[in-house]
C-alpha positions as CSV (number, residue, x, y, z in Angstrom):
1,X,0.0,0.0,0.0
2,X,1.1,3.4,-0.9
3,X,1.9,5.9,1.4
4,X,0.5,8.5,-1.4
5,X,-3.0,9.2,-0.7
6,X,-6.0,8.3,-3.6
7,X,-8.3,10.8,-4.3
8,X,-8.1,14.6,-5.0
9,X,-5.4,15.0,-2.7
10,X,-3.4,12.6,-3.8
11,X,-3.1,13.8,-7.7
12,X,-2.4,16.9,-6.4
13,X,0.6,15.2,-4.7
14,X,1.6,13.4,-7.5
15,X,1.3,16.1,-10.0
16,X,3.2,18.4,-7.6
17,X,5.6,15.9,-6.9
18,X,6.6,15.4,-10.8
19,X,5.9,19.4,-11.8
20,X,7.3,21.6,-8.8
21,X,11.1,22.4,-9.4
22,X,11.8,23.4,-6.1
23,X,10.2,21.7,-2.3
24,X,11.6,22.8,1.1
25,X,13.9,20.2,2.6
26,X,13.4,20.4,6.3
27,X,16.3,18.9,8.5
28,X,17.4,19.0,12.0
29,X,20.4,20.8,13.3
30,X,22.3,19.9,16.5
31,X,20.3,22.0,18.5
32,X,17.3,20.8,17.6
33,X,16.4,23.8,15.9
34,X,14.6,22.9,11.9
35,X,16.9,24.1,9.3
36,X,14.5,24.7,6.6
37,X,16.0,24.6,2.7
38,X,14.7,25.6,-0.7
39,X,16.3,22.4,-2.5
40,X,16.1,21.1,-6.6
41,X,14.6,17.7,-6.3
42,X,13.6,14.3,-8.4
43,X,10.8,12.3,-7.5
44,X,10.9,8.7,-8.7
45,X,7.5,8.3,-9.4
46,X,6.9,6.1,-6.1
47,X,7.9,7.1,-2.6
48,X,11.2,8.4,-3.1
49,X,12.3,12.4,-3.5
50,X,16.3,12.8,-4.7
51,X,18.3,15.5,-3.7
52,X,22.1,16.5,-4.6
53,X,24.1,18.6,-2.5
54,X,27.7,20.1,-1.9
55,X,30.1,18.2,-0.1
56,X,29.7,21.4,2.4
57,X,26.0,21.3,2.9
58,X,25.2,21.1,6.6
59,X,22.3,19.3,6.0
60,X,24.3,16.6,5.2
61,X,25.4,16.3,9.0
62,X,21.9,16.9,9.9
63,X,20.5,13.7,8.0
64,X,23.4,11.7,9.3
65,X,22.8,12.2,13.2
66,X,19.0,12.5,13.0
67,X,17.6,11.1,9.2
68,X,13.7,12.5,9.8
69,X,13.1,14.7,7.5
70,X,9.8,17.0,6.2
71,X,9.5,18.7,2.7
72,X,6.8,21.1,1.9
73,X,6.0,23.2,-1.3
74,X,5.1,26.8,-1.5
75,X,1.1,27.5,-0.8
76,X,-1.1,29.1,-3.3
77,X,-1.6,32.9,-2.3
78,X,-4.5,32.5,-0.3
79,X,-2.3,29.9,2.0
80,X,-4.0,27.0,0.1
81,X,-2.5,23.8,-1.8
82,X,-0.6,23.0,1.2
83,X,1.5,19.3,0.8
84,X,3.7,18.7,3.6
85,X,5.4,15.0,3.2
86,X,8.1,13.6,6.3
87,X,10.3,10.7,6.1
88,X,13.9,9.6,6.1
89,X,16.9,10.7,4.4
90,X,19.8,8.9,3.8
91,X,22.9,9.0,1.6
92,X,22.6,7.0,-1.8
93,X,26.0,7.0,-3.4
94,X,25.3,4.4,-5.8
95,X,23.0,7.3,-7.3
96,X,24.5,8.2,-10.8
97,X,25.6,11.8,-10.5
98,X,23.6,14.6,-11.8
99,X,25.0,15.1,-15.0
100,X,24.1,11.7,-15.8
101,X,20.9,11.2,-14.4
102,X,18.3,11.5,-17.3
103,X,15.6,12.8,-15.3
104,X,17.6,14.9,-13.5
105,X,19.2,16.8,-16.7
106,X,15.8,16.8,-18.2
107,X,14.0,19.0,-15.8
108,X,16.9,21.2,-14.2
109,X,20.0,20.6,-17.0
110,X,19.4,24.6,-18.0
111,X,19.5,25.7,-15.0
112,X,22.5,23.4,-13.6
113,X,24.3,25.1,-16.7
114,X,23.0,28.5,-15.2
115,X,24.1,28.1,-12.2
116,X,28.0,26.0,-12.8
117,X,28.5,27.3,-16.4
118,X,28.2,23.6,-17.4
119,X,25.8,20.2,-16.2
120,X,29.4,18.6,-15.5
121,X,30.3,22.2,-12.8
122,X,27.2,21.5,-11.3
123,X,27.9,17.5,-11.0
124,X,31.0,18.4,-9.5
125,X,30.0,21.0,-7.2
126,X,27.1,19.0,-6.2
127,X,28.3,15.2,-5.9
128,X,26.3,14.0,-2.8
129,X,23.0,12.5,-3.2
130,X,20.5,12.0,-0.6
131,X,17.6,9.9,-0.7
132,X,14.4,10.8,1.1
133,X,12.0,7.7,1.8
134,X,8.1,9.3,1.8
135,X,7.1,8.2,5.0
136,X,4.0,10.3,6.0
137,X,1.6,12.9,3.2
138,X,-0.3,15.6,4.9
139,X,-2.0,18.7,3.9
140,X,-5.2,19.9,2.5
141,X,-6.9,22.3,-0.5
């Protein structure tokens, strides 16, 4: 059984999911404090989000002492749409890197040039992948 929910709801997840190019990557830092971050994501079509991030990204500590996550997307301007899923993050180094992951290039391979003047600047620059297991879907219209 999925952890996506059926219904409405749940199309809006999945559409969201495969169409947003950016979802809020919620970790926890040593003081407990969240450490909310705007992040470029994948879905895999199932329960997994994939994220790539520089060898100095903090989160990366973060997910290693305490893996819970939460992501959230932006709300319409009235505060509604709201899609808040948790779960747990690991690393996934057998995770081709950016530059050659298909789906990857084929929704943010502009912008990774934008960004690192080439897909191959961005895949060096941002060689770690995390994994983020969909755990929990919440949120309402």
């Amino acid at each position: 059984m999925s952890v996506l929910p059926d219904g409405d709801f749940g199309e809006r997840v999945r559409t969201r999911l495969r169409d947003e190019r950016l979802i809020w990557l919620t970790t926890v830092g040593d003081d407990g404090t969240p450490q909310p971050n705007p992040v470029w994501f994948l879905w895999d079509g199932g329960e997994s989000i994939l994220v790539y991030n520089l060898t100095s990204a903090r989160r990366l500590n973060h997910i290693d002492a305490r893996p819970q996550v939460a992501m959230n997307f932006h709300t319409n301007a009235s505060g509604g749409d709201v899609v808040v899923l948790s779960g747990t993050a690991h690393h996934a180094p057998a995770t081709p890197p950016p530059n050659e992951n298909s789906g990857y290039t084929a929704k943010y391979g502009r912008a990774m040039e934008e960004v690192s003047g080439s897909v191959e600047a961005f895949a060096a620059a941002y060689s770690v992948p995390v994994e983020i297991d969909i755990r929990r879907v919440r949120g309402h219209r």
